[in-house]
Legacy VTK file of the C-alpha trace (Angstrom):
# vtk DataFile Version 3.0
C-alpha trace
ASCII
DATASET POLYDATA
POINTS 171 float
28.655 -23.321 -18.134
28.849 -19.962 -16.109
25.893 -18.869 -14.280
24.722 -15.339 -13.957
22.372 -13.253 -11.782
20.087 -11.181 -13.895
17.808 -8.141 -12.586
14.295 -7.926 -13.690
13.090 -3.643 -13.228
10.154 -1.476 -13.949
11.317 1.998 -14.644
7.715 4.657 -15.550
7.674 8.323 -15.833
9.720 11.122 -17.454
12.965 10.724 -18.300
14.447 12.596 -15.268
11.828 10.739 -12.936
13.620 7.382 -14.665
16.483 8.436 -13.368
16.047 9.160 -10.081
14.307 5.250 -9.880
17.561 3.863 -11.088
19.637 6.033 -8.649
17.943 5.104 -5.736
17.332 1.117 -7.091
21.443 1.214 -6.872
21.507 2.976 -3.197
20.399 -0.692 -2.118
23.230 -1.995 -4.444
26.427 -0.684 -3.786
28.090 -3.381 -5.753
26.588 -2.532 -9.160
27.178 1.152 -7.950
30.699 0.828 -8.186
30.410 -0.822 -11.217
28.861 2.148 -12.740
30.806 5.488 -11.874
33.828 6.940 -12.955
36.222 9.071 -11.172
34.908 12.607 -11.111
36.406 15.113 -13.736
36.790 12.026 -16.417
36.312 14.215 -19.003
37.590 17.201 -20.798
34.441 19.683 -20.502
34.712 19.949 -24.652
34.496 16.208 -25.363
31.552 15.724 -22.847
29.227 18.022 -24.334
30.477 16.302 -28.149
29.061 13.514 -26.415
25.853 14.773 -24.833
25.028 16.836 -27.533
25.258 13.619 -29.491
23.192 11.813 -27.261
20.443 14.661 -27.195
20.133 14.562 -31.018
20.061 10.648 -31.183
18.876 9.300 -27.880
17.045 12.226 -26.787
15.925 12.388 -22.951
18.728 9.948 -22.372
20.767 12.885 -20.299
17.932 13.512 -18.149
17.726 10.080 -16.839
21.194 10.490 -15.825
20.852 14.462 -14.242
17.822 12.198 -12.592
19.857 9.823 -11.192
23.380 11.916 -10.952
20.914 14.095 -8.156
19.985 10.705 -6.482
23.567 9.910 -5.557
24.807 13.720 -5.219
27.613 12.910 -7.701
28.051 14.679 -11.112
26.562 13.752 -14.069
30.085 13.072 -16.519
30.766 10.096 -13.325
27.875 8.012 -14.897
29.983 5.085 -16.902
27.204 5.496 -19.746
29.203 8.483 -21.812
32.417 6.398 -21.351
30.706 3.271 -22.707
28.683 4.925 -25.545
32.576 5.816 -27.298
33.473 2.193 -27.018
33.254 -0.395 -30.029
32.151 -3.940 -28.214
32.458 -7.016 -29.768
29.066 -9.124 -29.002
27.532 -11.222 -31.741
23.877 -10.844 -32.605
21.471 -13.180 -34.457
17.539 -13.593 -35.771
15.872 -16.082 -36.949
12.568 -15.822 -39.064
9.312 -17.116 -38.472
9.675 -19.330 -41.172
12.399 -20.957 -39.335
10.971 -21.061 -35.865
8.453 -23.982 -34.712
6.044 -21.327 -33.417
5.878 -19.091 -36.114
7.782 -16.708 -34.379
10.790 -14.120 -34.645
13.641 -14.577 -32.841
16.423 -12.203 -32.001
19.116 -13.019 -29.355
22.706 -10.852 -27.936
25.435 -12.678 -26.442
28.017 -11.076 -24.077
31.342 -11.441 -25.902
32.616 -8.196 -24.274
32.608 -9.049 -20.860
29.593 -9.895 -18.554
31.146 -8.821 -15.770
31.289 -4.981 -16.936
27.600 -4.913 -17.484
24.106 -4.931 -15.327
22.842 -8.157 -16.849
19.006 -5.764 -15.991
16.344 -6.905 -18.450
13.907 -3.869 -17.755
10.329 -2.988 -18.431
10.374 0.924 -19.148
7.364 3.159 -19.692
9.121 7.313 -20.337
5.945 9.955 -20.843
5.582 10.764 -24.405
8.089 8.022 -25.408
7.691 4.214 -26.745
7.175 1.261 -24.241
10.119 -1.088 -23.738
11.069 -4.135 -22.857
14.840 -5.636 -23.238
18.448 -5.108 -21.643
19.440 -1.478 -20.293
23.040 0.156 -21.165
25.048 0.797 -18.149
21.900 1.960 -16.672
20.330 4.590 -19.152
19.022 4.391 -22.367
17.739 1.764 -24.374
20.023 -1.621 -25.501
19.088 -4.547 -26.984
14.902 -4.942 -27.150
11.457 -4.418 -28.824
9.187 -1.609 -28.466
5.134 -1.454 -27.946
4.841 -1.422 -31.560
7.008 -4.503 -32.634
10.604 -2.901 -33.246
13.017 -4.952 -32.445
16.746 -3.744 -32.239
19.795 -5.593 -31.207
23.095 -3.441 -31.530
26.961 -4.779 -31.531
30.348 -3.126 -32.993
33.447 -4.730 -33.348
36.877 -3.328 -31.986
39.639 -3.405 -29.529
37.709 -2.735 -26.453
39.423 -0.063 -24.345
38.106 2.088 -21.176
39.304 3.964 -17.930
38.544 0.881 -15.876
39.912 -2.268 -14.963
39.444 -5.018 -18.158
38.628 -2.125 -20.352
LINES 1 172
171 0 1 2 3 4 5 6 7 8 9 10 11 12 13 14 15 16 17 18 19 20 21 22 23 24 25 26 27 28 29 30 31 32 33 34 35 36 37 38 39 40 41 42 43 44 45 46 47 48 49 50 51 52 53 54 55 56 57 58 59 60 61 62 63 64 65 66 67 68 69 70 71 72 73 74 75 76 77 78 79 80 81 82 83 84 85 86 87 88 89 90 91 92 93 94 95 96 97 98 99 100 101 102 103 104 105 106 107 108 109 110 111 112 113 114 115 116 117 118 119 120 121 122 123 124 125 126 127 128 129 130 131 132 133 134 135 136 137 138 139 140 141 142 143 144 145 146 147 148 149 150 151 152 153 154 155 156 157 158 159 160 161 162 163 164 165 166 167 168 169 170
């Protein structure tokens, strides 16, 4: 069986304050760094704000954590993998099992990496954002919320299916 490294984080404060913890967490990680930005000028000025506008409506403070952490790093924002990866269908399978089924009484909900484990963080992550939910579960390319349960007992897994395709290597 493959082994790999996971990251256990605490992330607390604003959204932009979020950020700037993750961009200096990956000053001491160059590695995962690289992992993480794109090229700058990726995008056509027109289909970044489709997708940050997006983003704003449905994921709201989501592009502040990245402004947070794009000032960290002095890069721009649109180099953050996240708004690449957000237009991608993945292909992971998801599953839950009900407390009827469980020996504990307990739900269970589980994510497998079908996509590729070597494209993401593997960072289970603790996060507390002012005036948002509590979290607890997997982080998405390093902003934003993935696979988890919030303080009050949602739990969401999320999975698409698709020919995966991205301006990296293996996308």
């Amino acid at each position: 069986m493959k082994q790999a490294k996971t990251i256990l984080k605490n992330f607390r404060g604003s959204n932009y304050e979020v950020g700037t913890q993750i961009g200096n967490w990956l000053l001491s990680n160059p590695v995962l760094l690289q992992k993480v930005l794109l090229p700058p000028k990726n995008y056509l000025q027109n289909k970044l704000d489709e997708i940050m506008s997006l983003l704003d409506q449905y994921c709201s403070g989501v592009n502040d954590e990245i402004k947070g952490f794009s000032d960290v790093l002095g890069i721009e924002y649109s180099q953050a993998i996240f708004y690449a990866m957000t237009y991608l269908d993945r292909g992971c399978s998801l599953m839950a099992v009900l407390p009827l089924k469980t020996e504990n009484g307990h739900t269970l909900m589980a994510r497998n990496y079908d996509f590729n484990d070597e494209m993401e963080e593997m960072c289970f992550a603790y996060t507390e954002i002012d005036g948002k939910n509590k979290y607890i579960g997997s982080i998405l390319n390093l902003f934003g919320r993935c696979d988890g349960m919030n303080e009050y007992g949602l739990a969401v897994c999320k999975a698409s299916n698709g020919l995966p395709v991205g301006n990296f290597e293996g996308g």
